[in-house]
Structure formats: structure tokens, C-alpha cells
C-alpha positions in Angstrom: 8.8 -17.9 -12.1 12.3 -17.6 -12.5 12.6 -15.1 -15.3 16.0 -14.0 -17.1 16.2 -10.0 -16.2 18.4 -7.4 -17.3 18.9 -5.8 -14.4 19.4 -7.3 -10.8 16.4 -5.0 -9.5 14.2 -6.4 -11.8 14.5 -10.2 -10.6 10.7 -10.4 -8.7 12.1 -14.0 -7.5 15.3 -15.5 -5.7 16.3 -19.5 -4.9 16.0 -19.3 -0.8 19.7 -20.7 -0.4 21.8 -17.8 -2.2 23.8 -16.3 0.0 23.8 -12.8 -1.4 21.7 -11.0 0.6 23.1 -7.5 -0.6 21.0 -5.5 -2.4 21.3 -3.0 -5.3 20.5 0.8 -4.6 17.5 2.1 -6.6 18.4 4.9 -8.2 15.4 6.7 -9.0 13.1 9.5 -6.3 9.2 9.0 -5.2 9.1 12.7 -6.1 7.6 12.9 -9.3 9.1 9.1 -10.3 12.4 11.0 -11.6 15.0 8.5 -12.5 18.4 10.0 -12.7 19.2 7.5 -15.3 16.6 9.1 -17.9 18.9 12.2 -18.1 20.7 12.9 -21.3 24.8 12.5 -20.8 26.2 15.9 -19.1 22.9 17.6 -18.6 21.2 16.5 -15.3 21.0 19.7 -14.0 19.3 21.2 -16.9 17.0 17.8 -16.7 15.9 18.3 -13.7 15.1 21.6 -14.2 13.2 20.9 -16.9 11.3 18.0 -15.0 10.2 20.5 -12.3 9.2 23.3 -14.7 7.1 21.1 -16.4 5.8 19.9 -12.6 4.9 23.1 -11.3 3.1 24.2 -14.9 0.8 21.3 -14.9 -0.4 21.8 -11.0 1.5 18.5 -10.0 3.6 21.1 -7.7 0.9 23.8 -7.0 2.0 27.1 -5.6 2.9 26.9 -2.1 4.8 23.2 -2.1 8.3 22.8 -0.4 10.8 21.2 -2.5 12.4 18.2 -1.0 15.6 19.4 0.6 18.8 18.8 -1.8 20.5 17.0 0.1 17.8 14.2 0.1 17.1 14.3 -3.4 20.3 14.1 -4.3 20.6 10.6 -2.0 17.7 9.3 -4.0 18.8 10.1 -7.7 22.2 9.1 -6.5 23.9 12.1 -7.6 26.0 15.0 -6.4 24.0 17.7 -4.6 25.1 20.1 -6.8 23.2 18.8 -9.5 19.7 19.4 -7.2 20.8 23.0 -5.7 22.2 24.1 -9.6 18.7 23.1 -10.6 17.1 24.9 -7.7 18.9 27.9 -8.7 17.7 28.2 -12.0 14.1 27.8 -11.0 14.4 30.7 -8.4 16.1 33.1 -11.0 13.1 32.6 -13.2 11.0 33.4 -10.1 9.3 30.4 -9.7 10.4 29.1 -6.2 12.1 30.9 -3.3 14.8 29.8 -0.8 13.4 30.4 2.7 16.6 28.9 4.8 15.4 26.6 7.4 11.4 26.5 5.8 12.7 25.3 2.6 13.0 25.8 -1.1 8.9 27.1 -2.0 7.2 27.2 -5.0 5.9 30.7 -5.6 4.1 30.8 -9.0 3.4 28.7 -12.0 5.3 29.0 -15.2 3.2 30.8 -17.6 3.8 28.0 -20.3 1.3 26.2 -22.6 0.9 22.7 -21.0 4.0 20.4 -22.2 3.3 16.8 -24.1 2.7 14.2 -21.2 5.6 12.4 -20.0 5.9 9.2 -18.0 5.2 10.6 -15.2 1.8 12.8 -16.0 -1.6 11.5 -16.2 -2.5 11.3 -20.0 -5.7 10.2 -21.0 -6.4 7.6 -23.3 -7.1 7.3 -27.1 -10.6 7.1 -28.0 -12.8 3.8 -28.2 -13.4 2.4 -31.4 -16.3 3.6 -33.2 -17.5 -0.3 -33.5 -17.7 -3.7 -31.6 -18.8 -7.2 -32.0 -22.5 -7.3 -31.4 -22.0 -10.4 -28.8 -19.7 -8.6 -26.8 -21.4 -6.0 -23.4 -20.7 -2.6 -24.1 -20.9 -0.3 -20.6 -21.4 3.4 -22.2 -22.5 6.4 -19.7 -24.8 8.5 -21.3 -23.7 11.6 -23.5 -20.1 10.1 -22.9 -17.7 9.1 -25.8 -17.8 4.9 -25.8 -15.0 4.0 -23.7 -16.0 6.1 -21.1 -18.1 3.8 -18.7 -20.9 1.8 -18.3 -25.0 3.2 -17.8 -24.6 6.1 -15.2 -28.4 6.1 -14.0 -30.4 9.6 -13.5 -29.0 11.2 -9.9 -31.6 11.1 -7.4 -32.8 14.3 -5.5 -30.6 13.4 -2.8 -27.9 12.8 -5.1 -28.2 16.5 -7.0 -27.7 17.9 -3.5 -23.9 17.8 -2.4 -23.8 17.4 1.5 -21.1 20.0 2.1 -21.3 20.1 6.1 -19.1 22.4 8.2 -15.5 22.7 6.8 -13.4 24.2 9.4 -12.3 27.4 9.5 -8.6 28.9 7.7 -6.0 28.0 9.9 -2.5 29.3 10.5 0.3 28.7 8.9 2.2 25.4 9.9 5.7 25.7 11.4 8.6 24.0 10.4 8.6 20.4 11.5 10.8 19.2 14.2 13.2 17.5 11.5 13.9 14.7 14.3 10.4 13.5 15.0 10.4 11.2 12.6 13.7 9.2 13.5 13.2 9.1 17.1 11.6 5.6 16.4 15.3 4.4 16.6 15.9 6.4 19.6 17.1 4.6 22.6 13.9 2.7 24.3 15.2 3.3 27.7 15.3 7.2 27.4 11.5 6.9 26.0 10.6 4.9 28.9 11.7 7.7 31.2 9.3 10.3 29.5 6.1 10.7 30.7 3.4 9.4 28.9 2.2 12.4 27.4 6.0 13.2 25.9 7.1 9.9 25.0 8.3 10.9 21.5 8.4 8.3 19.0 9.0 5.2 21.0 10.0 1.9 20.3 7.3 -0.5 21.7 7.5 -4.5 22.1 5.7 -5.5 19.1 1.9 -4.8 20.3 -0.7 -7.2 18.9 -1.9 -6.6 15.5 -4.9 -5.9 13.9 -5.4 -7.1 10.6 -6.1 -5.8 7.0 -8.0 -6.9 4.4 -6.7 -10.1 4.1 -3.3 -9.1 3.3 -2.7 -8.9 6.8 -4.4 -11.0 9.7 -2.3 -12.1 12.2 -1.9 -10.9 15.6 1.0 -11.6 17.8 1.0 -12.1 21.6 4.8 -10.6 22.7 6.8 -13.8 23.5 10.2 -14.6 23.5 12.4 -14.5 20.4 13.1 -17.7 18.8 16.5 -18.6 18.9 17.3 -15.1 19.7 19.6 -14.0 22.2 18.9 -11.5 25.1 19.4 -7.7 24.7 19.7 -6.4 21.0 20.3 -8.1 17.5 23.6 -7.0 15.9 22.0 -3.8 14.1 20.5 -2.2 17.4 17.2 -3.5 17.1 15.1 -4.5 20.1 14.5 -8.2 19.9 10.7 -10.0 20.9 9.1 -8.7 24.6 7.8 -10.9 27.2 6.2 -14.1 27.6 2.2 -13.3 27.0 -0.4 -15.9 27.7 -0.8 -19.3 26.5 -3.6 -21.1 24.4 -4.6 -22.1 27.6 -4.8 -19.4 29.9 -7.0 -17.6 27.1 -9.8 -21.0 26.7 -12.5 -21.0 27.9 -16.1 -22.4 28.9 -17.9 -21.3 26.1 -15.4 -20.6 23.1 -16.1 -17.2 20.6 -17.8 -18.6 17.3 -15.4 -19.6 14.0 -15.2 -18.6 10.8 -18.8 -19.8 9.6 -20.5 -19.5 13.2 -19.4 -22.7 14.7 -17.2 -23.9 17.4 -13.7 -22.3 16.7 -11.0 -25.2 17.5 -8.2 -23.4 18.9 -4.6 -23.2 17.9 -3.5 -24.9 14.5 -7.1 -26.3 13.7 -7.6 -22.3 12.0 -5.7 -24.1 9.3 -7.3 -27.1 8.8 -10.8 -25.5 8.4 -12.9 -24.6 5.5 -12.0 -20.6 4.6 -14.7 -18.4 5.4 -15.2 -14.3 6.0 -14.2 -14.6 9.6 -11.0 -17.0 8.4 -9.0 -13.7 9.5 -10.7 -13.2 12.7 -9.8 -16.7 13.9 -6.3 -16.4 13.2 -6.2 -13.0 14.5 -7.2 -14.8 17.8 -4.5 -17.3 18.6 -1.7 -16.5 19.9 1.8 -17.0 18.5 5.1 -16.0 20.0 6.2 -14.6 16.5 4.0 -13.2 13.9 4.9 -13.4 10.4 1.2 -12.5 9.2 1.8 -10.1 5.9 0.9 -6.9 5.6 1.6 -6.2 9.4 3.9 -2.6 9.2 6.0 -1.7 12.2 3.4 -0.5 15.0 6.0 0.1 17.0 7.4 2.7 14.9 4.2 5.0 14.7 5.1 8.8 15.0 3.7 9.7 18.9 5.4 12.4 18.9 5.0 13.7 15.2 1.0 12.8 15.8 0.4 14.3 19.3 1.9 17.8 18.1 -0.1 17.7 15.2 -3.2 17.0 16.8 -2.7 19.7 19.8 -2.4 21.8 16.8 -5.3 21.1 14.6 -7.7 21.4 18.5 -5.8 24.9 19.0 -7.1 26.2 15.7 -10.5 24.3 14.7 -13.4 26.3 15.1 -16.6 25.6 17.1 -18.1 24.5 13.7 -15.5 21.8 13.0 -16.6 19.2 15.5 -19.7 19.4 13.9 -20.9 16.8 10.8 -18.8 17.1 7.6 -18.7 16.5 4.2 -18.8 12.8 3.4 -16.5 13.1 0.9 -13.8 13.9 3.5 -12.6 17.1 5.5 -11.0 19.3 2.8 -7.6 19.7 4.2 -6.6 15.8 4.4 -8.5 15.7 0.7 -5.9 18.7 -0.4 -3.0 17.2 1.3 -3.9 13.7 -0.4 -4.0 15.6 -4.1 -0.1 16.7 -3.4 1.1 13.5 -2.1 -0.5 11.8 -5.5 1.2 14.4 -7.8 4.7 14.3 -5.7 4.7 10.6 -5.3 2.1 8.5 -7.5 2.8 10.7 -10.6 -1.1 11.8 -11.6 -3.1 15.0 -10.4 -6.3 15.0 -9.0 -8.4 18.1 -7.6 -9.4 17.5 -4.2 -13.1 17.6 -5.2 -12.0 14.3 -7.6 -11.2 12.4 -4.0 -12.9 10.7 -1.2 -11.9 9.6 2.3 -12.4 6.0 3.3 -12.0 3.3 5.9 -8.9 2.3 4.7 -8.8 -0.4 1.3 -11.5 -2.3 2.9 -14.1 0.3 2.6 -13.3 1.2 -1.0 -13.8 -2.0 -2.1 -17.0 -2.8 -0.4 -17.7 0.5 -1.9 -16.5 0.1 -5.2 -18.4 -3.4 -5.4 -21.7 -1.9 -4.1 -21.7 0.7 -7.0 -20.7 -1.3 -10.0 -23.4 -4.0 -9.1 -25.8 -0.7 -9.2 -24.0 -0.1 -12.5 -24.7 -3.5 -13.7 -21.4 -5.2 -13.3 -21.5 -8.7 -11.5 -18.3 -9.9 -12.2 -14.8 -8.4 -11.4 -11.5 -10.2 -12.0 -9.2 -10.7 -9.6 -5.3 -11.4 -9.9 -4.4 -14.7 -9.2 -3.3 -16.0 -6.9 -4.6 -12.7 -5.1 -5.6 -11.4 -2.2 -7.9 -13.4 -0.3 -9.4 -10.8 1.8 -9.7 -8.1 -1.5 -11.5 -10.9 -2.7 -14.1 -11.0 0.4 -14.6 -7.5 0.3 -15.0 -7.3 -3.5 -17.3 -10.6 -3.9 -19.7 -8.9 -0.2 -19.9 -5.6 -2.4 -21.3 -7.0 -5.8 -23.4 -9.1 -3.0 -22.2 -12.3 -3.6 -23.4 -13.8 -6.6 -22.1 -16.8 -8.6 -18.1 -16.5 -9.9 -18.1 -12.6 -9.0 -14.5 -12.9 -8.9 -13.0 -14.8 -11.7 -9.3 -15.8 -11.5 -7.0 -14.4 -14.0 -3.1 -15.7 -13.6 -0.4 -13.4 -12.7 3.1 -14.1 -14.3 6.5 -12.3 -14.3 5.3 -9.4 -16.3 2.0 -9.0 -14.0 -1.3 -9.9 -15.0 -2.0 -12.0 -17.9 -4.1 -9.5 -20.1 -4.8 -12.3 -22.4 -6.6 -14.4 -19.5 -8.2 -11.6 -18.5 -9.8 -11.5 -21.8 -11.8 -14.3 -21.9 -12.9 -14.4 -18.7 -15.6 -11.6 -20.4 -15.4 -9.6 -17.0 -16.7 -6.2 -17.1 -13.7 -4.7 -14.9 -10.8 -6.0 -13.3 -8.8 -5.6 -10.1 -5.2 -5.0 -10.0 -1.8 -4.5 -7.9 0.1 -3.1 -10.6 2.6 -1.2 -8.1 3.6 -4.7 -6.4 1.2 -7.6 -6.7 0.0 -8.9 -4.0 1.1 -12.0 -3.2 3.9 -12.5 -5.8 5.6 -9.2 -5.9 5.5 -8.7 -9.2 5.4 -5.4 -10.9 2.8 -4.6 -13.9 5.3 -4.2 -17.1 5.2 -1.5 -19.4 4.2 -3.7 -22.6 0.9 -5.0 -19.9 -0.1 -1.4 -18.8 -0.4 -0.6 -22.4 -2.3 -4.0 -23.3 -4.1 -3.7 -19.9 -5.4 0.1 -21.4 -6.4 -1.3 -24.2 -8.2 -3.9 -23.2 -10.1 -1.5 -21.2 -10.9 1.2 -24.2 -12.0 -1.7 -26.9 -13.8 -3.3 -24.2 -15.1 -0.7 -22.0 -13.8 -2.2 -19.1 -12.9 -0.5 -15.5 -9.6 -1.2 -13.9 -9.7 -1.3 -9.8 -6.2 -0.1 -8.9 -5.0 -1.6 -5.6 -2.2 0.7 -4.9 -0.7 -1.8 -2.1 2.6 -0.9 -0.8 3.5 0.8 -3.5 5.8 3.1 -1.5 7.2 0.4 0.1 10.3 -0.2 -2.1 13.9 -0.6 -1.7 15.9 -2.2 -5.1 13.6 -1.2 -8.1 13.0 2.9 -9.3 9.4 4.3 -8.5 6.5 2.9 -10.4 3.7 5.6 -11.1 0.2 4.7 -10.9 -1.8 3.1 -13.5 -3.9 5.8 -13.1 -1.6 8.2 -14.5 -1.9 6.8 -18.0 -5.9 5.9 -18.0 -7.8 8.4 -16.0 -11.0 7.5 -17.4 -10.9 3.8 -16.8 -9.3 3.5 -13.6 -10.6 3.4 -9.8 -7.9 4.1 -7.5 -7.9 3.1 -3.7 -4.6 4.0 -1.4 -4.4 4.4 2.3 -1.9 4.6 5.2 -2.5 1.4 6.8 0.9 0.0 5.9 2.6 3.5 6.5 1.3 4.5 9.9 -1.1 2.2 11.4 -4.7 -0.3 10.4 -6.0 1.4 13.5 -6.3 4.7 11.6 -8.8 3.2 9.1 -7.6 6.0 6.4 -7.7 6.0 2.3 -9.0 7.3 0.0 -10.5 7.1 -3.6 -10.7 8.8 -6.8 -12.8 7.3 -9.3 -13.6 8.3 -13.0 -16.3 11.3 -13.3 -19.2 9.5 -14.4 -19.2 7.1 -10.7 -18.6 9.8 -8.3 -21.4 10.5 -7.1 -22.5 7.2 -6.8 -19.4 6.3 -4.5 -20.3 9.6 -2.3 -23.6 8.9 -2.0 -22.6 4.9 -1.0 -20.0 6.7 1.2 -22.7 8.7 2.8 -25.1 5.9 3.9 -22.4 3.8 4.9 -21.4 5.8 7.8 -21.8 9.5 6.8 -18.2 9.9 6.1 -14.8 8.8 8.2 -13.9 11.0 11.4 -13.3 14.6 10.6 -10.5 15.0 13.7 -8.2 12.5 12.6 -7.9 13.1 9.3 -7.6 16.6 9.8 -4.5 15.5 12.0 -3.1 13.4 9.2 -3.4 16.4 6.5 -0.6 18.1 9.3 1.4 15.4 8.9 1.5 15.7 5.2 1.6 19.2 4.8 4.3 19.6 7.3 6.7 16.9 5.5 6.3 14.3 8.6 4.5 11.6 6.9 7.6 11.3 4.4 10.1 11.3 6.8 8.4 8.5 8.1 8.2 7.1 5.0 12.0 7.1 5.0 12.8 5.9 8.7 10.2 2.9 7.6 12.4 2.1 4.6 15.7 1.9 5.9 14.3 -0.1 8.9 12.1 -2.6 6.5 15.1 -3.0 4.4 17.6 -4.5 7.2 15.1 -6.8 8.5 13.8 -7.9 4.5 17.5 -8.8 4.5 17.8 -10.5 7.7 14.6 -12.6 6.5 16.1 -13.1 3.2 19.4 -14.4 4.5 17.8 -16.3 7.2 15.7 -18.1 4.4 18.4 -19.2 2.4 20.4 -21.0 5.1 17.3 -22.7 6.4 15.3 -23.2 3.1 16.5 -26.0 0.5 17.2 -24.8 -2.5 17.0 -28.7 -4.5 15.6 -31.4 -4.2 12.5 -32.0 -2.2 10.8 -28.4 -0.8 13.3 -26.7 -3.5 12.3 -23.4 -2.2 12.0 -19.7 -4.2 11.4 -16.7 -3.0 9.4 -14.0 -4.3 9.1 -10.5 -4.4 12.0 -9.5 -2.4 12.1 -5.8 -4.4 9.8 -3.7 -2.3 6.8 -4.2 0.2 6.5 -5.6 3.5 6.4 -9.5 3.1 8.5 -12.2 1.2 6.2 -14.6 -0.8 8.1 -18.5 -0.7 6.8 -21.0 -2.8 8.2 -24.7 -2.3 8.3 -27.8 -5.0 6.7 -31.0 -2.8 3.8 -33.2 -2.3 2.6 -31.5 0.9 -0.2 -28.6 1.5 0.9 -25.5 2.6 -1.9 -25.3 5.1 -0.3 -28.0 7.0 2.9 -26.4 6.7 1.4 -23.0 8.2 -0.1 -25.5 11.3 2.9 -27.5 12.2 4.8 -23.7 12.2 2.3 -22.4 14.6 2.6 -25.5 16.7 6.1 -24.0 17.2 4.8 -20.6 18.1 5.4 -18.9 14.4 2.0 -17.3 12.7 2.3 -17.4 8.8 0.0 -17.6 6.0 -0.5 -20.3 3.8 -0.5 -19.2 -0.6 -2.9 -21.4 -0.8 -5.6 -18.8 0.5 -5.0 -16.5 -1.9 -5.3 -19.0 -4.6 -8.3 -19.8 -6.9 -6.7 -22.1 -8.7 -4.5 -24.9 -7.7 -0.7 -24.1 -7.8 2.7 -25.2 -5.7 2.3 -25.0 -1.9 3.8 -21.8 -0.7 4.2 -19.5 2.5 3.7 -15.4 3.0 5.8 -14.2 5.5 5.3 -10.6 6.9 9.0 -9.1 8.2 7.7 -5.7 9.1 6.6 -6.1 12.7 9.6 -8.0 14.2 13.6 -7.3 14.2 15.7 -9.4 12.4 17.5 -11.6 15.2 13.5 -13.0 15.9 12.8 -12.9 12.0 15.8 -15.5 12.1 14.3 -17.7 15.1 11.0 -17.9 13.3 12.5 -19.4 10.0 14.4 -21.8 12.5 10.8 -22.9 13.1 9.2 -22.8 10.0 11.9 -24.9 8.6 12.0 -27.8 11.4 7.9 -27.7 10.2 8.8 -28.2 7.0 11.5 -31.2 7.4 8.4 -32.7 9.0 6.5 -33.1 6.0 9.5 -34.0 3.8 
């Protein structure tokens, strides 16, 4: 896995004993993917400019967005903010955004332009099938579609014609200005939040509450214990270190223990380990307690905007007509699917009309979903990264109901998924992490998205973009969406889980034309679509600029304790010899993959750790095929002086199996 790179931020892995725990800057924005470094010598104003013109004209920035403020743009492209309000300048004089002061720079009409040739960053569809294929070789073609455009769309039913539109609610006033504060008062001092009252607590730092778990990617749950090897008070960088003592395996047993992960007896503590992996695998773990957990996936609970969330639901129950608490449309309350069609375009770098997306439960849901529909479609079979997600793989393999191989293994290397492998596995469609794959880090390369798209015009395939923690970066430029360059053949799946909270169970979808209705209409009789309240909430929290402000409290924070978990594993770790360790995927997201070189199994490395009160998960459940023993470690939920405690642990685990 160690790969020669040409630049520092590309290096997906890392020997656990380097000392160098100082990380490069990436220079490049999550607005619109602009990369400072793209600009020709001299020019960046006019570059920028340029980039934005293009923006507004092709509805990526519709009439009516804010602008981020200069002064954070310029942090991101590392340049002088000059550069950003020179650029602003030029768009206003042309009469195409206004200055408001405090509210902003606005965008106040389109440039009346014929649409520009598609750069990186805008969705361009792809070049036509071939008009010819081997005989031998399964063909999915949607009716009156070109070839490459999907497989057998059956007739609509009756139901199906007729759109269930509900009771939108009602036009609502305009939002004020954000508190610009809200979103850092996470970092605030605990013992001033503690003296608020619980309705005004503002954004408080919490002990690390228990957990709940994701699809796979994160199922551990934490009761609050002391740090390991951590002293009282705070860690050197302010942070709050582990809460109290919670309960012991013991004082939670009892007479008659909660079934285990096939409906037996569940044998408490390590023993989750040692069992055969089944659907509740997740469930069990989530269920024992650990003094630290280092389950993946797990963001900072702690940090969740109260404050932020509390004003912007007061707001949406002032101004929500009678009709709104009534049933909606199951594709999702229009505002959130609105304010989910601007953070695609600003952030993920393709458009999508808010008719084009629906509102799930979260990852989970989608995939369920997604399976439920191509098995309607006549797809049995989708391949699956790996190693991979375990828990993407449940959902996926419960969806297409669970038939035999309906998630064949394809091998991930440094450049992403091996398009090759994928090939001759003859699946019909494909799921992918492209952004940062899950568990390795890696991101998709350029040379395999364009294989990848071919692949999927010559073979009429579908591509199931997992968009995990994609916005979760910290030494690599922004990575747009696979979607952006193969509209047509991708089915893309996003949600907040890792940016707010699991407990929200928010996403959403969008999914090629020809399956659409077939999603709604699984949507529907699923559950009749998510709660209309929250996400109405969450669509404030977009529109008002609080959910990237978050996103940028939760990246400096995620940062210090990736390095404090980085560090920590090179002093602890071996780096020769017997459990030579390597870690992987240090670039972005919210974990640190490890693999180790050694005759032991991981499983019992993850047991004898949770013997000494760590929770982590062993590769080895993400794996369909055999490979080197390995660990993911989750670093969100906890600061860094436990993050080093834990490691303590997990290496005095691993000297006993040496």
C-alpha cells in the first residue's frame, strides 16, 4: 500500500512510528472544488471571476445565494483577500451580485451567457454507448432510452402516475442573518454552558454521550469512563478529556441476557469478537460498555449545534402553517430538498433540481432502497469495494433480498477501485466510496473515474456513489462527486450523520431519471417519507450558512485530535519487525485505518483491547477476502489526551499476541 506520491497530500498511507505528525495545508475551497493552484500565473483574480460567472450561469449559484465571506475564501485558496474582494468587485459592476454589508455578498441575476464547455467541476454527461456488444454479455436498456442509459424501467403503476404531493408549507419569511458565533461555541468554556439553563445552553461541550451507530461504519457505543492514561482537567489544546466512571459489565448483566447477533445467547464483553458476524453484529457491540470508544464513523456528539438548532426550529414553528404538520410529500419537504440542491452545487460540484432529490433515513435507508429497486429492475448482484463496509454490505445484500454472492468483492488499491476486477466479476452495478473509501482512505483517481465511466457506458452498468465523509478532509483539495461527470449512470446517497448527528436519520438521494419513481414509490411504502419538522429545521441551517460553519469548527477540531491519534500511534505502534504497523488514510475523514504484518487475527486483537476498556473494530469485518490483520480506529468522539490512553491499550493488546 505504500505508494510513491508526488505530493505529500496524496500519500493515502503512513508507517505508524514517523514522528512527523505535521500536516500540509490543502490549498483548494469546498465551494465549487476551486483550487487556487489551477490559476494561470498573475491572474487569480480574473480566474476566479471567471469560475463564478460560469457558476452562477449554469444554476450551480442560483439567484438569491450568499457568497462565502472573503475573508474565508481567501483562508481556503490560500491567497490574499484581495484576490476574492477584486473578484467580487467585478461580478457586482457587471450587476450580477450585490454587497449587502453585514447579510453578505448576494447573487442577483444570472449572466445572460450561452452555457460554457463543462469544467471539472460541472456535471457533464457522458458519451454515448456503443451502438454494439457481445451477444454473451447482459445489456440493462430502459425503454425509448439511448443504450447506456439503464436497465428495463417497467410500465408505472396507477399509483405510480400519481405524484403524492401532500401539504407543502406555506412561504415563509426571510431568514436573518445568522448569529456568526453559534457555530463555534462548541469550544466555549463548558463551565459557562453549564450555568445556562437548559433551554439556552448554546452549543455545549458534553462528556462524550453514548453513541449510536451507522451502517456499519460506525457501531460502537461508549459508556463515559475515565481517560486512559490521561491526566485530570484538560489536554494541552483545551480539550475536555473522558467524563465519569459509568457502569460496569456487571452492573448492566442480567438474569435473562438480550438475544445476539443470530438470536442466541449474547456472551458479554470481548466474546462480540469471537462470534460468527451476523446483522445484529453491530447491535452487540453497541451494547458493551468500554471506557473509550474508538468505533469509526462516530462524529463529535458533543459538538452538535443546540443553539444553532433550537433557533432554527423556534423559527420554522413561528412561521409553518396549520397545513404543514400535516402528511407530506414523500419525496421530502421542499425546502430541505432546495437547500440540499445548493449545498450539492456549492460543495459536491454537480446540480440537481430539487424535484431530482429525495429525503432518506440517512445512508442506511438509501441502500435498502436502492437494493429493493434494482432487484425489481432485475439486478441481483452489486459489487462492493473491498475490503468495504461491512454494514453497506448488510444493507445492500437485505435490499436485493439476500440471494447467493449479491455482493461480490472487488479489491481496492492505491488509486481506488480496481476497474479491471470489477470487470469480471460480470456485476450489473457497483458500489463505490470514491470521495474517501471506506476503510482504506483512499481517493478514486482521475485515470479510474474515467475507466470506472466507461465501464459503466460499454457495459450498461450503474454506479452506487457512497459519498462518505467526503467533506471531512484536512491535507488533500476537494474531490467533486462522481456524479458530476456521469449523471446518467450514477446513484448518489449523502447525509449528515457524520456532520451533525446519526440521531437525525437525514440524506438524501438523487438517482438517474429512468429509477425515480421507482425509489419514491419504495420511499413511500417504507414509511411514507422522513419527518417533515426536522428537516424543515435542517433546510434553516443550510440556508442560513450554519451547517458550514459547523462544518468548519468540526474540521479544525477533527484535525488536532487525527494528529494526536496519529502521533500517539507512531510512538506506540512498531514500525519493523513483527506487527510492522501502517497507517492508512490519514488525509480526510473521521477514522485512521492500521493494518499490521503478523501471524495473529485482528479479532483477537480488537478483544484483548476491549479487555482493557478500548472499543475498536477489527478490518477483518469489512473484508471478503482474506488480507493482513488490521484495526479501524474512530478519533472523532474523544480528545486527544484519551485518544493517547486508548493506543496505550491497544498496543499492550498487541505485545500480547506478539
Amino acid at each position: 500500500m505504500n505508494r510513491s506520491k508526488r505530493r505529500r497530500s496524496d500519500r493515502s498511507t503512513t508507517p505508524a512510528a514517523s514522528s512527523d505528525s505535521t500536516a500540509s495545508t490543502a490549498s483548494g475551497a469546498d465551494f465549487l472544488q476551486l483550487r487556487a493552484e489551477d490559476a494561470p500565473v498573475g491572474g487569480l483574480s480574473g480566474w476566479l471571476t471567471d469560475h463564478l460567472r460560469r457558476a452562477i450561469a449554469d444554476g450551480r449559484l442560483p439567484v438569491g445565494t450568499k457568497l462565502p465571506p472573503s475573508r474565508t475564501l481567501a483562508a481556503d485558496l490560500q491567497v490574499s483577500r484581495g484576490v476574492i474582494t477584486e473578484a467580487y468587485r467585478r461580478l457586482a459592476e457587471d450587476g450580477h451580485v450585490e454587497g449587502r454589508g453585514r447579510a453578505g455578498t448576494v447573487v442577483l441575476t444570472s449572466p445572460t451567457l450561452s452555457r460554457p464547455a463543462a469544467d471539472p467541476g460541472t456535471t457533464r454527461r457522458p458519451p454515448p454507448a456503443p451502438a454494439s456488444r457481445p451477444e454473451n454479455r447482459p445489456v440493462l436498456t430502459p425503454p425509448a432510452q439511448p443504450p447506456a442509459a439503464g436497465p428495463p424501467v417497467p410500465p408505472p403503476s396507477a399509483a405510480a402516475t400519481k405524484r403524492w404531493t401532500g401539504n407543502e408549507p406555506g412561504p415563509r419569511k426571510p431568514t436573518p442573518p445568522a448569529d456568526p458565533s453559534s457555530a463555534g461555541r462548541a469550544t466555549a468554556d463548558p463551565a459557562r454552558s453549564a450555568s445556562r439553563s437548559r433551554l439556552s445552553t448554546g452549543d455545549r461541550v458534553d462528556p462524550p454521550p453514548a453513541t449510536t451507530a451507522g451502517p456499519g461504519r460506525s457501531a460502537g457505543h461508549a459508556t463515559p469512563g475515565p481517560a486512559l492514561g490521561a491526566p485530570a482537567g484538560r489536554s494541552s489544546n483545551g480539550e475536555r478529556p473522558g467524563g465519569r466512571t459509568g457502569p460496569s459489565g456487571a452492573d448492566r448483566a442480567t438474569d435473562d441476557p438480550p438475544p445476539g447477533p443470530r438470536g442466541g445467547r449474547r456472551s458479554g464483553g470481548s466474546g462480540v469478537f469471537r462470534q460468527p458476524v451476523g446483522y445484529g453484529v453491530f447491535d452487540a457491540v453497541r451494547d458493551v460498555p468500554a471506557r473509550v470508544d474508538l468505533s469509526p464513523g462516530v462524529p463529535d456528539l458533543a459538538a452538535f449545534p443546540r443553539a444553532a438548532w433550537l433557533r432554527a426550529e423556534r423559527q420554522v414553528f413561528a412561521e409553518l402553517p396549520a397545513a404543514g404538520f400535516g402528511y407530506g410529500d414523500p419525496r421530502g419537504a421542499l425546502p430541505l430538498r432546495r437547500a440540499v440542491s445548493t449545498w450539492l452545487a456549492r460543495n459536491r460540484g454537480f446540480v440537481a433540481d430539487p424535484d431530482e432529490i429525495v429525503i432518506v433515513a440517512g445512508t442506511a435507508q438509501a441502500l435498502t432502497l436502492f437494493g429493493q429497486v434494482l432487484r425489481a429492475h432485475g439486478v441481483d448482484r452489486v459489487a462492493l469495494e473491498d475490503p468495504g463496509s461491512l454494514g453497506v454490505r448488510q444493507h445492500l445484500a437485505h435490499g436485493l433480498g439476500g440471494g447467493p454472492d449479491p455482493t461480490p468483492p472487488v479489491p481496492v488499491d492505491g488509486d481506488g477501485l480496481d476497474v479491471g476486477a470489477l470487470r469480471e466479476t460480470g456485476a450489473a452495478a457497483v458500489c463505490v466510496t470514491p470521495a474517501h473509501q471506506f476503510p482504506l482512505g483512499v481517493v478514486l483517481s482521475g485515470a479510474r473515474r474515467r475507466e470506472l465511466a466507461g465501464w459503466a457506458v460499454e457495459r450498461g452498468g450503474l454506479v452506487i456513489e457512497d459519498d462518505y465523509d467526503a467533506e471531512h478532509r484536512y491535507d488533500r483539495p476537494p474531490v467533486a462527486a462522481l456524479r458530476a461527470v456521469l449523471p446518467d449512470r450514477v446513484w448518489y446517497a449523502g447525509s449528515v450523520s457524520k456532520l451533525l448527528a446519526p440521531a437525525l436519520r437525514m440524506g438524501w438521494v438523487v438517482v438517474p431519471a429512468p429509477y425515480r419513481e421507482a425509489v419514491v414509490e419504495a420511499k413511500r411504502f417504507a414509511d411514507l417519507g422522513s419527518p417533515a419538522l426536522p428537516q424543515l429545521v435542517l433546510a434553516r441551517l443550510m440556508e442560513s450558512g450554519a451547517l458550514e460553519r459547523q462544518l468548519r469548527l468540526l474540521r479544525q477540531r477533527h484535525r488536532r485530535r487525527r494528529d494526536a491519534l496519529r502521533e500517539a500511534l507512531g510512538g506506540l505502534l512498531p514500525a519493523r519487525g513483527p506487527g510492522r504497523a501502517v497507517v492508512h488514510g490519514a488525509a480526510a475523514g473521521l477514522y485512521l485505518t492500521v493494518t499490521f504484518e503478523g501471524g495473529f487475527a485482528d479479532t483477537d486483537l480488537a478483544a484483548g483491547s476491549l479487555e482493557r476498556g478500548v472499543k475498536v473494530q477489527p478490518l477483518s469485518w469489512h473484508r471478503q477476502r482474506p488480507g493482513p490483520p488490521g484495526l479501524v480506529l474512530g478519533y472523532a468522539a474523544n480528545p486527544p489526551d484519551v485518544l493517547a490512553g486508548a493506543v496505550a491499550e491497544v498496543g499492550a493488546a498487541l505485545r500480547g499476541l506478539l
